[in-house]
DRENTIKOL-973574 format. One record per residue (C-alpha): residue in three letters; x, z, y. Coordinates in nm, 2 decimals, always signed. Layout:
N
PT   type       c1       c3       c2
PT    ALA        X        Z        Y
...
This chain:
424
PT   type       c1       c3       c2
PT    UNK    +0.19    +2.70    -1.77
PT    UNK    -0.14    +2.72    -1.95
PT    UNK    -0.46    +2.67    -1.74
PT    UNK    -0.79    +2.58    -1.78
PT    UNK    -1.03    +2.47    -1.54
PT    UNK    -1.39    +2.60    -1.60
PT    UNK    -1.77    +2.50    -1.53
PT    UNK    -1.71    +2.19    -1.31
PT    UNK    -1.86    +1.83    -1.32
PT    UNK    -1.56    +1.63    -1.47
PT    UNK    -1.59    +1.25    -1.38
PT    UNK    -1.32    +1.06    -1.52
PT    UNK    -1.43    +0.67    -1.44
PT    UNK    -1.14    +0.61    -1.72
PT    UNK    -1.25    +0.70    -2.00
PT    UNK    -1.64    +0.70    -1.84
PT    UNK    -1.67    +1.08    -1.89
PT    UNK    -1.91    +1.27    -1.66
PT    UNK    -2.03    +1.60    -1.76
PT    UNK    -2.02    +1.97    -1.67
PT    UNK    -1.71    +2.13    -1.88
PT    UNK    -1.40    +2.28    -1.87
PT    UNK    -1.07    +2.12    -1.84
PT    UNK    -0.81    +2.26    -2.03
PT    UNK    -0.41    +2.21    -1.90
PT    UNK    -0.07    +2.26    -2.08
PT    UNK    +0.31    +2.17    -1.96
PT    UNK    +0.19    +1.94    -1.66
PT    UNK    -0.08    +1.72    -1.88
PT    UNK    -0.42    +1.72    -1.97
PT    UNK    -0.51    +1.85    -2.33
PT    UNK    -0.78    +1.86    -2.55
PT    UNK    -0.70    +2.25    -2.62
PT    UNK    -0.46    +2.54    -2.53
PT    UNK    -0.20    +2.64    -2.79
PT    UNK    -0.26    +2.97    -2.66
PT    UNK    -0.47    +3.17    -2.44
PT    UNK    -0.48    +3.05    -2.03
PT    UNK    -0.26    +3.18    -1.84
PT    UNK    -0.46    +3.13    -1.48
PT    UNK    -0.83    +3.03    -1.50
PT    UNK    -0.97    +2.80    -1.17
PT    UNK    -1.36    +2.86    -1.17
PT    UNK    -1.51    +2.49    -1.09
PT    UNK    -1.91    +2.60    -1.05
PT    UNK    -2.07    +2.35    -0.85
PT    UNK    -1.73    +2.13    -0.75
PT    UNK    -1.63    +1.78    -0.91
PT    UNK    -1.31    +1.78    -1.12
PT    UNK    -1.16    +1.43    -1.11
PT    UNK    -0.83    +1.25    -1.15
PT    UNK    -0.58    +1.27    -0.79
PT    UNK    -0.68    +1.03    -0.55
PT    UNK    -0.42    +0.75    -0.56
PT    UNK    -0.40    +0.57    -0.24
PT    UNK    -0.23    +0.28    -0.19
PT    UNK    -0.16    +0.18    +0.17
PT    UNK    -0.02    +0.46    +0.34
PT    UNK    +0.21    +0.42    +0.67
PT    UNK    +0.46    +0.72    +0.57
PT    UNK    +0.72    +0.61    +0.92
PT    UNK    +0.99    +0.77    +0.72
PT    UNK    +1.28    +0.66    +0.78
PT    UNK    +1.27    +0.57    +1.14
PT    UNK    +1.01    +0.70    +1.31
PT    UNK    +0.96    +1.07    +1.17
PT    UNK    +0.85    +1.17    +1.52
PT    UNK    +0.51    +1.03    +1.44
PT    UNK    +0.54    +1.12    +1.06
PT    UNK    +0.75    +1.21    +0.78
PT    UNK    +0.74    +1.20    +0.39
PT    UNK    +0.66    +1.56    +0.36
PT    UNK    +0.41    +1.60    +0.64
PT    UNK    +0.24    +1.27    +0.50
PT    UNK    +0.24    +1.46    +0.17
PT    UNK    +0.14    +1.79    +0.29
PT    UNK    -0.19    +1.57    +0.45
PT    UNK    -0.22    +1.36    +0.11
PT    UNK    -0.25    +1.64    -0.09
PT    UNK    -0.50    +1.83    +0.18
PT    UNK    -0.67    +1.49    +0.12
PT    UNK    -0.69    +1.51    -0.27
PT    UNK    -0.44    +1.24    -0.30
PT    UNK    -0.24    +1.30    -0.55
PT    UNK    -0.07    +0.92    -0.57
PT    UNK    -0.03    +0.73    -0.27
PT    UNK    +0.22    +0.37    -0.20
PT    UNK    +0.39    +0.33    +0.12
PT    UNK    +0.43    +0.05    +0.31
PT    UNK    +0.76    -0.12    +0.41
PT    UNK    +0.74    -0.15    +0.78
PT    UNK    +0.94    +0.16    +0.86
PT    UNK    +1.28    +0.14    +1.06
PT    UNK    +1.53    +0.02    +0.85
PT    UNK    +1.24    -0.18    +0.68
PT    UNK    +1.18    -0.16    +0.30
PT    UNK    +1.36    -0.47    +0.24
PT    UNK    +1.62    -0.32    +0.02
PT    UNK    +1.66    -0.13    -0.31
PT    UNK    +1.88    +0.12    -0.12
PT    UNK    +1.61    +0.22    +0.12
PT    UNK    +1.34    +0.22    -0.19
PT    UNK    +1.57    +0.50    -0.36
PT    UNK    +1.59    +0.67    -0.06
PT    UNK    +1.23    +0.68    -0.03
PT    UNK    +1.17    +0.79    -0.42
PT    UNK    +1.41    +1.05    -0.40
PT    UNK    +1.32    +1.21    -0.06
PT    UNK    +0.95    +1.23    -0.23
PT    UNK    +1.10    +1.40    -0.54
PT    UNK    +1.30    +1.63    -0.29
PT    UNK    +0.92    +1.72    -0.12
PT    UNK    +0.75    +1.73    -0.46
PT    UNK    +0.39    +1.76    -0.33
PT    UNK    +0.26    +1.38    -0.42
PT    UNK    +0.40    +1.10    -0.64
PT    UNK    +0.52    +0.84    -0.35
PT    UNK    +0.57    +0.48    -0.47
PT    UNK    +0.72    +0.24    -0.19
PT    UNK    +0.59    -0.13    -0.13
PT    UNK    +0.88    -0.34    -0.10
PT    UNK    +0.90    -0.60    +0.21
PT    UNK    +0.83    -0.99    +0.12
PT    UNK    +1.04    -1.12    +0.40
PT    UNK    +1.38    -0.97    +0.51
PT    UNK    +1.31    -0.78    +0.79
PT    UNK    +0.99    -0.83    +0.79
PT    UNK    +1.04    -1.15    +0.95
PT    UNK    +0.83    -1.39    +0.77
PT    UNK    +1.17    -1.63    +0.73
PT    UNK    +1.34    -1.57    +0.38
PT    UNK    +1.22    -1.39    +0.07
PT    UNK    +1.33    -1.07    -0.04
PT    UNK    +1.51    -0.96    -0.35
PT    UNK    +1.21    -0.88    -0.50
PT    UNK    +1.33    -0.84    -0.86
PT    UNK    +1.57    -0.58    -0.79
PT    UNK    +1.36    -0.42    -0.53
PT    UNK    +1.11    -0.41    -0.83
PT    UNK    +1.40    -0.27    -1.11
PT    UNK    +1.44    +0.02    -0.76
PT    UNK    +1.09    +0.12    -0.83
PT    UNK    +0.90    -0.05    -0.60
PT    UNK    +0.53    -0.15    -0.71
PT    UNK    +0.41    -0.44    -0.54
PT    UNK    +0.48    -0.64    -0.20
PT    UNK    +0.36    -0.68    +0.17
PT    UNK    +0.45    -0.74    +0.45
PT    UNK    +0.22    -0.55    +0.63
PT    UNK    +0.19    -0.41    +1.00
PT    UNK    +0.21    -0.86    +1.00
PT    UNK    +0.07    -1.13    +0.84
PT    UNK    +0.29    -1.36    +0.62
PT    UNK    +0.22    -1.63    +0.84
PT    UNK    +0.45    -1.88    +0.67
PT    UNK    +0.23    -2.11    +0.41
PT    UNK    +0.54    -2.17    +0.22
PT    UNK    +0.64    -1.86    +0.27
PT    UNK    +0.34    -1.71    +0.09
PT    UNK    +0.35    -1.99    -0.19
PT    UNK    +0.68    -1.86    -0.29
PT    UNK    +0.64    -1.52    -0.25
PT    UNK    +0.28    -1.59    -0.49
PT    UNK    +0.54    -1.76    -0.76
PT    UNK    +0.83    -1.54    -0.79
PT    UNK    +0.62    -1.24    -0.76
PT    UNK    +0.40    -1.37    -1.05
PT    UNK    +0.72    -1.44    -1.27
PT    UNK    +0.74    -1.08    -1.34
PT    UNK    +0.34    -1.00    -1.26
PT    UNK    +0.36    -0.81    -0.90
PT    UNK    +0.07    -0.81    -0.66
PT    UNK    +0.13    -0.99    -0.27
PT    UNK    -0.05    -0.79    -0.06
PT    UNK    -0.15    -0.94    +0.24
PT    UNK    -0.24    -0.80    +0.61
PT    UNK    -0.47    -1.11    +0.68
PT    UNK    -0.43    -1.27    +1.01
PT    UNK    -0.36    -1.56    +1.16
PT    UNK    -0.16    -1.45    +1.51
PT    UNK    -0.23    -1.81    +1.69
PT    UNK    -0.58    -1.65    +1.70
PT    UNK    -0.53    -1.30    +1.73
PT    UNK    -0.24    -1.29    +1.98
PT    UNK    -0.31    -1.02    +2.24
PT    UNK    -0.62    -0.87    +2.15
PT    UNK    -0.65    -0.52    +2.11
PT    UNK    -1.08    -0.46    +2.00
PT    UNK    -1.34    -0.73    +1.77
PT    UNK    -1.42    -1.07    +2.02
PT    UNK    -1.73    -1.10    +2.16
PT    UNK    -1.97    -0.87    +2.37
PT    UNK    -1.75    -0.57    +2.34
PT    UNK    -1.43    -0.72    +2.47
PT    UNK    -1.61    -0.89    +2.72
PT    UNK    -1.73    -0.59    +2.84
PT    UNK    -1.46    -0.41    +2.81
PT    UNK    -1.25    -0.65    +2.97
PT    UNK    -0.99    -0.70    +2.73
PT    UNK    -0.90    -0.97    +2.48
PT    UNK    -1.03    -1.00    +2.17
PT    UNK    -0.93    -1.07    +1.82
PT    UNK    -1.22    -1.29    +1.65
PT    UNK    -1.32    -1.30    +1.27
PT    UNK    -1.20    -1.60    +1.19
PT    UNK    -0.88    -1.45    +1.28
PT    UNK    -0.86    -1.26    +0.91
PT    UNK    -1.13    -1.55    +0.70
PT    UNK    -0.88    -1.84    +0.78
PT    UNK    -0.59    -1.62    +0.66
PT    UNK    -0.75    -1.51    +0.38
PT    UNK    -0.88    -1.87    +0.28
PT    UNK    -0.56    -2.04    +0.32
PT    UNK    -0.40    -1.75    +0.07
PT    UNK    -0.67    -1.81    -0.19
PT    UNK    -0.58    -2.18    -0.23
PT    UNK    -0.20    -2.11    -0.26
PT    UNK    -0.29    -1.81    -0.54
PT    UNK    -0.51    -2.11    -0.69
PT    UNK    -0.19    -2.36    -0.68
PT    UNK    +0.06    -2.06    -0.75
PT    UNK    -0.15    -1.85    -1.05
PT    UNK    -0.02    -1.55    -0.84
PT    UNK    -0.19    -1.20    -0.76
PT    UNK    -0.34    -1.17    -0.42
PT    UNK    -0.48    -0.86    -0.23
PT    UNK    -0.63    -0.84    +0.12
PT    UNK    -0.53    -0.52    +0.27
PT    UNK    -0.79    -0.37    +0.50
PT    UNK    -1.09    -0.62    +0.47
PT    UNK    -1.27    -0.61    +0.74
PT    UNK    -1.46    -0.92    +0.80
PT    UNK    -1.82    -1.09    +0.63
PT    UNK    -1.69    -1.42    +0.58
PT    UNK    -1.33    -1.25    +0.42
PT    UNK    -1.52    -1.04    +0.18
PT    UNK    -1.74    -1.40    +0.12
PT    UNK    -1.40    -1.55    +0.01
PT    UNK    -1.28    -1.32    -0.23
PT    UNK    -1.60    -1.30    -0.41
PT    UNK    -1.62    -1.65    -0.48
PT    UNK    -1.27    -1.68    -0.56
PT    UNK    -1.31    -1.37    -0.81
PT    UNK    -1.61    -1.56    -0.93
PT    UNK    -1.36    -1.81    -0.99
PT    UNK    -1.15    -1.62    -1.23
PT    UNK    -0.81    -1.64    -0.95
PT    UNK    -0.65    -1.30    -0.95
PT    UNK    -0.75    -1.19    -0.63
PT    UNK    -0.88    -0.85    -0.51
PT    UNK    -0.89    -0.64    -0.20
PT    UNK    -0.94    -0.29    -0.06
PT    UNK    -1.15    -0.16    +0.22
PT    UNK    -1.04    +0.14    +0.43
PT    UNK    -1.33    +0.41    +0.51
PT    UNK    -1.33    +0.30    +0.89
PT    UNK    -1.43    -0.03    +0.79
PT    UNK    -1.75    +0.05    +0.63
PT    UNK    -1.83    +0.40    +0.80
PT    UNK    -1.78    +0.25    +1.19
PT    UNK    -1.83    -0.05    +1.41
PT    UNK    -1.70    -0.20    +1.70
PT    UNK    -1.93    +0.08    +1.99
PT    UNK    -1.67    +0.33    +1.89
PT    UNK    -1.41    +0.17    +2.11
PT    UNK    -1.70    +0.22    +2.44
PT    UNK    -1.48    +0.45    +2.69
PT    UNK    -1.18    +0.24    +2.59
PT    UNK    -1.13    +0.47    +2.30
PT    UNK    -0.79    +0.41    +2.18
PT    UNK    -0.87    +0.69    +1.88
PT    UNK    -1.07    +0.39    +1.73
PT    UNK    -0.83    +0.06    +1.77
PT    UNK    -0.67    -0.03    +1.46
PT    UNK    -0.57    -0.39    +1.35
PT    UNK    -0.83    -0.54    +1.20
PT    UNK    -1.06    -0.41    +1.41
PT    UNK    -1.38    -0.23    +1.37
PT    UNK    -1.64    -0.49    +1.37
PT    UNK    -2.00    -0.59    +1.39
PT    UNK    -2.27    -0.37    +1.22
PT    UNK    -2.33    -0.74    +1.00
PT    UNK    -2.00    -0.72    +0.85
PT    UNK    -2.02    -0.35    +0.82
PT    UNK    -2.25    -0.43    +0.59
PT    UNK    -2.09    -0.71    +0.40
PT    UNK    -1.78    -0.44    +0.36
PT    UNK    -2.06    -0.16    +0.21
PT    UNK    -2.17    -0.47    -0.03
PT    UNK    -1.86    -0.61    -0.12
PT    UNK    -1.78    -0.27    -0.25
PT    UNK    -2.16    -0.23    -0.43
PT    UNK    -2.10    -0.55    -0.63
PT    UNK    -1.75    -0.49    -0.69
PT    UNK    -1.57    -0.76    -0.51
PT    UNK    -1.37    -0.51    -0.33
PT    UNK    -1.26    -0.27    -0.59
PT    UNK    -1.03    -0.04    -0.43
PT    UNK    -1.09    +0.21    -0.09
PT    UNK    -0.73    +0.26    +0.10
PT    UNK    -0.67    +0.45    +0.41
PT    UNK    -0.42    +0.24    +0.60
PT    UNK    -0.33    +0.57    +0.72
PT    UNK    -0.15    +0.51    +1.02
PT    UNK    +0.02    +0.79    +1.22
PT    UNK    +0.12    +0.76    +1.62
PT    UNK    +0.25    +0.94    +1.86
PT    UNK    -0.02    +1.07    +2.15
PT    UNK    +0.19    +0.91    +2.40
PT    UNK    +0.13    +0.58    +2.21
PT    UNK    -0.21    +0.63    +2.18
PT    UNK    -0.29    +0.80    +2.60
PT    UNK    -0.15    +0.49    +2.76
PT    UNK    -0.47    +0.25    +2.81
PT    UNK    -0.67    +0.05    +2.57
PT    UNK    -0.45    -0.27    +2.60
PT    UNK    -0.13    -0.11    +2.54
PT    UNK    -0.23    +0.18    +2.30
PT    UNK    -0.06    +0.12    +1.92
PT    UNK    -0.28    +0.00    +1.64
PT    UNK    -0.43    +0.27    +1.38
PT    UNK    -0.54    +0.59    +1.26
PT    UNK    -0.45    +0.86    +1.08
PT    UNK    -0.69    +0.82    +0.72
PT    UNK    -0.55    +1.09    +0.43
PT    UNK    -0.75    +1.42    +0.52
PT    UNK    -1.06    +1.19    +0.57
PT    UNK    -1.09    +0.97    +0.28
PT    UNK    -1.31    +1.19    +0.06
PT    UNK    -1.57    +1.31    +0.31
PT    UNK    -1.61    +0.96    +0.46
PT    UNK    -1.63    +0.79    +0.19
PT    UNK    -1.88    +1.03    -0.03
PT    UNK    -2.11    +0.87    +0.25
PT    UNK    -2.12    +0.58    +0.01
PT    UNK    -2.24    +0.80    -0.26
PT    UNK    -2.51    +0.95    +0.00
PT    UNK    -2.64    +0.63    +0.06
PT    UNK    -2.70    +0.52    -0.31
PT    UNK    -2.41    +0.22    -0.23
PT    UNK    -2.22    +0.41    -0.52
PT    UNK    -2.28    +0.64    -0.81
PT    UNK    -2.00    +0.91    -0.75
PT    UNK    -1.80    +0.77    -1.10
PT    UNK    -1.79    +0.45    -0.98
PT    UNK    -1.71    +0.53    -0.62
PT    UNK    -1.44    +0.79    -0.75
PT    UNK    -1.32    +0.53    -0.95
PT    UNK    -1.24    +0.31    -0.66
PT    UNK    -1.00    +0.58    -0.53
PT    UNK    -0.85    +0.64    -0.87
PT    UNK    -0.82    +0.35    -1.18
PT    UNK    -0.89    +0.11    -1.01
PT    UNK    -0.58    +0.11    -0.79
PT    UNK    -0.36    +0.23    -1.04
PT    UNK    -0.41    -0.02    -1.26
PT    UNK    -0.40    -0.33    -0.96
PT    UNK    -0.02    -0.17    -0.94
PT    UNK    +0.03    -0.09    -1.28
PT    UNK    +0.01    +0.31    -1.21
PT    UNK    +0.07    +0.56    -1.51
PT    UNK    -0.19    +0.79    -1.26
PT    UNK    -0.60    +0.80    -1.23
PT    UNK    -0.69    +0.93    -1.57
PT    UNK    -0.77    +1.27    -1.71
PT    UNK    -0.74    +1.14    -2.09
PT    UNK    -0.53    +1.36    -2.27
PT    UNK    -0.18    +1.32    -2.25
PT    UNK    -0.20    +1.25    -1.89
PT    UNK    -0.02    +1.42    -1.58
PT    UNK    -0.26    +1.70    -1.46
PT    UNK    -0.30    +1.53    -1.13
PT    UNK    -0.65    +1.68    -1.00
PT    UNK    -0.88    +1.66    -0.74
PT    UNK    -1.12    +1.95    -0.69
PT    UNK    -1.39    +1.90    -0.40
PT    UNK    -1.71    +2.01    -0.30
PT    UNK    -1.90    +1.72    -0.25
PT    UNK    -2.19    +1.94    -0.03
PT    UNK    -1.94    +2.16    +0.19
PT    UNK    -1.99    +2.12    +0.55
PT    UNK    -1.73    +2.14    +0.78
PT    UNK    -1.59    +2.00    +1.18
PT    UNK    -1.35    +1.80    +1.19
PT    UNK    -1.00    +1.92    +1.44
PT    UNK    -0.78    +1.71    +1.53
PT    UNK    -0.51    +1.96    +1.60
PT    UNK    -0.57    +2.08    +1.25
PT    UNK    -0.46    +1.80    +1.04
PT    UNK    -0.18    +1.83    +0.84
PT    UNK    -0.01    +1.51    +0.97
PT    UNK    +0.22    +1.52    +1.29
PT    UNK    -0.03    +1.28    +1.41
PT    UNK    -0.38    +1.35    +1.57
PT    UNK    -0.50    +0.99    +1.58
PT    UNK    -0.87    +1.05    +1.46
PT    UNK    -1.16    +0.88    +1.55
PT    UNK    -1.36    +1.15    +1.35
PT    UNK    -1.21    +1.45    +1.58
PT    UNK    -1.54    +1.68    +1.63
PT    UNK    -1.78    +1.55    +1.37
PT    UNK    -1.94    +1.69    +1.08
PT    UNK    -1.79    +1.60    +0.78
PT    UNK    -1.96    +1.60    +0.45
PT    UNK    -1.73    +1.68    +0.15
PT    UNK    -1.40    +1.90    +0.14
PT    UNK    -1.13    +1.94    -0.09
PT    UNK    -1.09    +2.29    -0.26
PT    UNK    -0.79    +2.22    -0.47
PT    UNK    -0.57    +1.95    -0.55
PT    UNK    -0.29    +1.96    -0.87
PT    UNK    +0.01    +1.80    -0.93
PT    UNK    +0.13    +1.83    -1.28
PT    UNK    -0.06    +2.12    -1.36
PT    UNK    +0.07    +2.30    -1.03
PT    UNK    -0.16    +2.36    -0.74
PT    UNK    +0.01    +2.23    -0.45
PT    UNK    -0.34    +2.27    -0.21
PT    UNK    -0.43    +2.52    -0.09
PT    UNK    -0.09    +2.54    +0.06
PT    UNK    -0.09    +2.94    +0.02
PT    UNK    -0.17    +2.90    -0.35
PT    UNK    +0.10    +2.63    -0.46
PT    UNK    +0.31    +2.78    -0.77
């Protein structure tokens, strides 16, 4: 298939192009010309044309839970999303904690063929913070990096192995920062809001000390270190000054993080409790800066699916998380809005930057690449329903707001697989 995409704004953060031009596509990959006249033209005028969105931290629940979602309904919302790329994470039921389950999870995404799904391999067997992995031959199964997440590593040695033999054969530890001596029971931010809401809190210092105690053992160990979900001003504090320090540490924000505070859980709004929590408006704002002066380089969902009947069951009980894929663009273009971000360099988050923290062949548009392509119109308004999302899950804290950006089409090897009705 020959086709040509024509008259949009290209931003490729890769390769630092940004002008308006046409995009030309043969066999799957990106190419400086056709060999022969297009065979389907996409007319671009007045959209962005950039590389897939390539998200990685994704809650897929396949296998295991597939009442809440599955790897093609988490694909079908990816791709409705712009994401072209997306890494899931290893707390499903059997957990990701061996290469059998990985296969299973790389061939049921081939079988969907919507999105390129890469699974994060469990550090701990079971997820149980006690013994490591096999991470080499999780690694030689195809997964890209390791976590734990849904739970902290809490272990010190645990971590300080984990940060050696991962670094042996250069993978990234990707930690959900918090220490659960501090956190236990909580459900919303500590301080006025869970005191008002009656309900126990979980307080910053939860995710800093976590996060401080990890950067001295990637010192000790010369291992990479991520924070998943940063969500804290004194977190985001630490990794900049141990960046400054050369250590190979990074970390992602999700779009809730720096779009929404702590009020949205007033009228014990389980739609907006997720683990970490939303916070203050100050560290709000340390997330938004962190991510001006690049010490956060990467923007993640933590997309996180649940049943309504784990959400409707009162504030204390209600599971952590939301549902992130269908949203990532519009929220975060806010960035972009607010002059936090030039649109290369936030686009660039969502793209290179992640692929090359996990060593992705994906986030390009150079020649030679996969045609994986996001096409949006970064002015389109539109209101947000729930109960059209493309996830089995409705768990939304935007449900009924304007949203400002959309996705118009999204390829995957040169085949438009969004819109749905137009997939060849």
């Amino acid at each position: 298939m020959r086709l040509v995409v024509v008259g949009g704004r290209i931003v490729d953060p890769a390769s630092g192009r940004d002008e308006v031009g046409d995009l030309f596509i043969e066999d799957g990959r990106i190419v400086a010309r056709l060999s022969a006249p297009a065979q389907r033209t996409i007319d671009a005028t007045g959209l962005v044309v950039c590389p897939g969105l390539v998200d990685m931290h994704v809650h897929l629940r396949e296998p295991g839970e597939e009442w809440k979602e599955d790897i093609a309904s988490g694909s079908r919302a990816a791709v409705a999303g712009g994401v072209t790329t997306l890494c899931c994470m290893p707390n499903t039921t059997p957990r990701i904690d061996h290469a059998g389950v990985v296969r299973q999870v790389i061939e049921r995404a081939r079988q969907v063929g919507l999105c390129r799904i890469h699974p994060i391999a469990a550090v701990s067997v079971g997820l149980e913070g006690r013994r490591l992995t096999g991470m080499r031959e999780l690694a030689r199964a195809g997964a890209v990096a390791f976590s734990d997440d849904g739970m902290p590593i809490r272990h010190a040695g645990l971590m300080r192995r984990a940060l050696e033999y991962a670094a042996s054969f250069g993978y990234l530890i990707i930690q959900h920062a918090e220490e659960p001596e501090l956190t236990a029971g909580g459900c919303v931010n500590e301080g006025w809001l869970s005191t008002r809401l009656g309900v126990t809190g979980m307080p910053a210092e939860g995710e800093a000390c976590m996060v401080a105690r990890d950067i001295m053992l990637a010192r000790r160990s010369g291992g990479r270190y991520h924070v998943a979900h940063i969500s804290t001003a004194e977190a985001v504090a630490l990794v900049r000054a141990a960046r400054a320090e050369g250590l190979a540490v990074s970390a992602e924000a999700a779009p809730h993080h720096f779009a929404l505070t702590e009020e949205e859980v007033l009228g014990y709004n389980a739609d907006a409790k997720m683990n970490p929590p939303l916070r203050t408006e100050a560290d709000r704002q340390a997330v938004v800066e962190g991510l001006r002066d690049g010490t956060i380089a990467v923007i993640a969902t933590d997309h996180a699916p649940h049943h309504e009947d784990d959400k409707r069951c009162g504030l204390a009980c209600a599971a952590f998380g939301i549902v992130g894929l269908e949203t990532l663009l519009p929220v975060s273009l806010s960035l972009v809005r607010e002059g936090v971000l030039s649109l290369p360099d936030l686009i660039a988050t969502m793209t290179i930057n992640p692929a090359r923290l996990l060593g992705l062949d994906a986030g390009t548009l150079a020649p030679g690449a996969a045609a994986d392509l996001c096409i949006f119109d970064p002015d389109q308004r539109w209101r947000l329903d729930r109960d059209k999302l493309h996830s089995k899950s409705r768990n939304t804290p935007w449900h009924g707001r304007t949203m400002i950006g959309r996705v118009r089409y999204t390829l995957l090897g040169g085949r438009v697989v969004y819109p749905f009705g137009e997939m060849r």
